[in-house]
N, C-alpha and C positions, 0 to 999 in steps of 0.2 A: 504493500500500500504506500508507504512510502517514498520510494522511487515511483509511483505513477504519477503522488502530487507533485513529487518533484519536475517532473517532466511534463505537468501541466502546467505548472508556471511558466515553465522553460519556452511552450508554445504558446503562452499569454491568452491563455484560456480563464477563464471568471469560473465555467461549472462544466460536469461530466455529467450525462444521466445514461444511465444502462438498464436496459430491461432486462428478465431473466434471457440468460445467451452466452456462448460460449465465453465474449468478454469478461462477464459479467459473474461467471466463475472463474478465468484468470485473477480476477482481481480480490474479490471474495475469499474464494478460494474450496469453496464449497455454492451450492445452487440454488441462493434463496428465492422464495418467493415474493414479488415486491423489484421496485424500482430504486437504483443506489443512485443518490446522491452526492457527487464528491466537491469539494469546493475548499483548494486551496487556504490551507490556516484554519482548517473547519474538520472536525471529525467526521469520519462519514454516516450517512443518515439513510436506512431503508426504509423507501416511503410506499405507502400498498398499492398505491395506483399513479398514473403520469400527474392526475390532477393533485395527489398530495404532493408530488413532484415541483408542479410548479411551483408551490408555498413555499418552495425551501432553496427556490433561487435568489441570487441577489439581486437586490432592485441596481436596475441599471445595467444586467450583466450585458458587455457588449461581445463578446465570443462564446459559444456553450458548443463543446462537444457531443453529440449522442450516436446511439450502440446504433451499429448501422441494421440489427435484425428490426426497428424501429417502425412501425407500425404508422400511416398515415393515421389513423385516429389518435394514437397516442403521443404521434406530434402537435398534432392541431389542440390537443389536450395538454399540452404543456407550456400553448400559450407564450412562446419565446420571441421576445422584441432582441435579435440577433442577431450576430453571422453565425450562423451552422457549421458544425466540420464532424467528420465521421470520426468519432473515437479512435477506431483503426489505425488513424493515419498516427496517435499517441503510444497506442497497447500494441499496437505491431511488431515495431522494433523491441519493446520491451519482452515479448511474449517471442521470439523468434531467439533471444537469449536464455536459455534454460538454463532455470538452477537444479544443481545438484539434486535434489528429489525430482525434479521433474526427468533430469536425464535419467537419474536411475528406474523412474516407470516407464520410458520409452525403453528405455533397453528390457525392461522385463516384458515388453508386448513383443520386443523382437524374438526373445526367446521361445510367447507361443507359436511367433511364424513360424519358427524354424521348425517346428514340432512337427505343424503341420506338414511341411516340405519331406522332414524322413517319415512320416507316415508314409507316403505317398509312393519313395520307394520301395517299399514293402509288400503292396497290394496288385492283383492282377488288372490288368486294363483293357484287353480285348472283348471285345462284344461290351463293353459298360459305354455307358452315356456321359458325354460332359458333366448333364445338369445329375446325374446317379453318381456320380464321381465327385463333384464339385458338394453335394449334402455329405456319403461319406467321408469326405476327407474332413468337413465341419463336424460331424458325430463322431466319428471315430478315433481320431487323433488323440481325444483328451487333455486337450491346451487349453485353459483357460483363457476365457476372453477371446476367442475367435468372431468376429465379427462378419468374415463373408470371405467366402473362396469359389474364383472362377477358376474357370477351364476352359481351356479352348485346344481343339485338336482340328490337323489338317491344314487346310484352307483357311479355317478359322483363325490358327495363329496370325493371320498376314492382316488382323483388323488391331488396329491399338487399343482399341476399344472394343470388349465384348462381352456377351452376356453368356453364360453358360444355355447351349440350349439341347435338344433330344440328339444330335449327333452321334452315331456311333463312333467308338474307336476303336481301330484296326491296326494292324502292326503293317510300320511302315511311315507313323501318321507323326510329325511332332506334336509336341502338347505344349504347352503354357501355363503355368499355377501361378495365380496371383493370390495372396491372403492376405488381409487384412487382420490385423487382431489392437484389442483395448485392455491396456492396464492402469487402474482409479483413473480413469478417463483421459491418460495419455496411450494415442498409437503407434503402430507400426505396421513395417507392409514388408513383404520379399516377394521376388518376385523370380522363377525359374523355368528353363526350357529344357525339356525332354522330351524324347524319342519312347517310340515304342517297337521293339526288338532291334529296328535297327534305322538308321535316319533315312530321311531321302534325300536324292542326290544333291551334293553340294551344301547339305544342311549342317554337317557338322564342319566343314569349311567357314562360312557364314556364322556359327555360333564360337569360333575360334578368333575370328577377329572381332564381333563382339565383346568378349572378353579381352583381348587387349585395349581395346576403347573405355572399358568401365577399368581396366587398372590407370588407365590414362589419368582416368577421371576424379579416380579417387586422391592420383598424385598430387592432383592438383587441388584437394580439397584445403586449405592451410589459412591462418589469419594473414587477413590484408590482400588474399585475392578477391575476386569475385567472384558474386552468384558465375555470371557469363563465362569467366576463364573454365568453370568447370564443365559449363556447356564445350565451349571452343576444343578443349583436349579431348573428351570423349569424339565429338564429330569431325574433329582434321581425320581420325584417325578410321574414322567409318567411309567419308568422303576419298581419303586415300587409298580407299580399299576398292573403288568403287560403289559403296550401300549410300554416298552422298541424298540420292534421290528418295530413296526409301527410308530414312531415318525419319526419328519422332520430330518435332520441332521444340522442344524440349528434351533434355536431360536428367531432369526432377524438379525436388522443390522443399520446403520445408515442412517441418510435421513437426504434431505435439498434441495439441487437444483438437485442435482441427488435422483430418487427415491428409488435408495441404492445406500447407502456410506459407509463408514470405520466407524467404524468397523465393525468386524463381529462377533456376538451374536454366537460363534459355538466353536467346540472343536480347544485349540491350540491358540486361538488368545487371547496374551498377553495383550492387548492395554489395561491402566489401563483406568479407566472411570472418566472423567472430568466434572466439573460444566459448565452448555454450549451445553453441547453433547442433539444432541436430534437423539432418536433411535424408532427403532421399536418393538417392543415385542411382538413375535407373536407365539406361542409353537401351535404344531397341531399335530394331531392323525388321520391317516389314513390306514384304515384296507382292505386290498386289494379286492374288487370285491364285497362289503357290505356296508359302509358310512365311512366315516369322518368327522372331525371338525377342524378348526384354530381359536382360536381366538385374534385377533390384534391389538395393540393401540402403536398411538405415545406418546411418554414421554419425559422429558425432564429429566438429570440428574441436581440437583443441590446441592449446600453446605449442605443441609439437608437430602437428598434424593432424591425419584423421584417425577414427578411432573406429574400425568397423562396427554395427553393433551387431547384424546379422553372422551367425557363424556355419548354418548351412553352405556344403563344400558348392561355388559355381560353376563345376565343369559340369561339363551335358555328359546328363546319364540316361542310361538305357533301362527302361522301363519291362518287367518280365509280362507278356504276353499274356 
């Protein structure tokens, strides 16, 4: 709390109002119900609704922040003779630096990824379905905090975006596990390509310089570079390979209570990289109507470098039939 009023003066801000919202438990620190009031030299005040909200601004205020999940009724309910600005643009920077407890619950969400990931070598996968594949590896695994696992096999792999759906899988086929998992409400994600008995052509080629792009990537994770440099070293290295055309347009982004945060691992974004920051790195290659791959881990930046937090092994593995 502290350092947020601190940083509210700093942006000459009068007041902060949050409604219940991911903000609004960074700040808190738990998820009340009720609208928080912060205001510089003032303790902070939960008020039950926007309109006891208003009561508890300064007269005069000429700057007020609020939660950008911010509801037109409940602005027009707050009755602000203004400038407006999106809290965000305060709690962002703040909340993209994780302390200590909060890295240590993101690393324990990466440990349910990971759970899920060696489950997954374990299990047969021919004749089974994405979307039968994708619920077992959620039931089965026994990670706590699992929040959602796709799958995508085939063709499928070659979309960046997919939904698990009735697909069979066949040997021959790659696959793609993305998980998702939540620990006291911080996440994590990993992200892995596999084969089933054996790749198709040119895929374990493709998944080879992959992986040199994501060590790229990671080399460059360190204070005082940028979000972008770490985009830049993953993709020189996909571009030189020729997969230029078929890369993501990003390379990741940051995570923590929201499963992306600031920054963003992509062309153009400055944000230097702080000790604290725990991010995604995820570079992927997808070749339209043929396969793809991503592969993803969270990290932590620190004093020295990065710090993986994912410890599932990323070579492409061979999936048993």
């Amino acid at each position: 709390m502290p350092a947020v009023l601190a940083r509210m003066a700093e942006a000459g801000l009068d007041a902060m109002v949050l409604r219940p919202s991911i903000d609004q438990r960074y700040v808190t620190g738990w998820q009340p119900e009720g609208f928080l009031v912060l205001v510089p030299g003032r303790e902070p005040v939960l008020a039950a609704g926007p309109e006891e909200a208003a009561e508890l601004l300064p007269a005069g205020a000429a700057r007020v922040a609020v939660d950008g999940e911010m509801r037109a009724r409940e602005l027009f309910a707050l009755r602000v003779q203004a400038d407006l600005v999106l809290a965000s643009a305060v709690l962002g920077p703040l909340r993209a630096r994780k302390r200590p407890s909060e890295v240590a619950a993101v690393g324990r969400a990466a440990e349910a990824a990971d759970r899920v990931l060696a489950v997954a070598r374990e299990l047969p996968w021919y004749g089974a379905t994405e979307e039968g594949m994708a619920r077992r590896l959620t039931g089965e695994s026994g990670a706590p905090g699992v929040v959602a696992v796709t799958v995508a096999a085939g063709e499928n792999t070659a979309r960046s975006c997919h939904t698990s759906t009735s697909r069979v899988i066949n040997p021959g086929d790659a696959v793609q596990i993305h998980v998702t998992a939540r620990y006291g409400g911080y996440h994590a994600v990993a992200s892995r390509g596999f084969v089933v008995a054996e790749p198709p052509e040119d895929f374990d080629a493709l998944h080879a310089v992959l992986l040199t792009a994501r060590d790229a990537a990671l080399a460059a994770v360190r204070p005082g570079a940028t979000a972008a440099d770490v985009h830049t070293a993953a993709w020189t290295v996909l571009d030189d390979s020729g997969y230029g055309p078929y890369t993501a347009t990003g390379t990741g982004h940051g995570i923590g209570l929201d499963p992306r945060e600031t920054p963003r691992l992509a062309p153009g974004d400055g944000t230097p990289l702080e000790p604290g920051m725990t991010l995604v790195v995820a570079p992927g290659v997808h070749v339209p109507d043929l396969y793809g791959a991503r592969v993803g881990d969270v990290v932590e930046c620190t004093l020295s470098g990065v710090r993986p937090m994912n410890l599932a092994a990323p070579a492409l593995h061979v999936l048993d039939p």
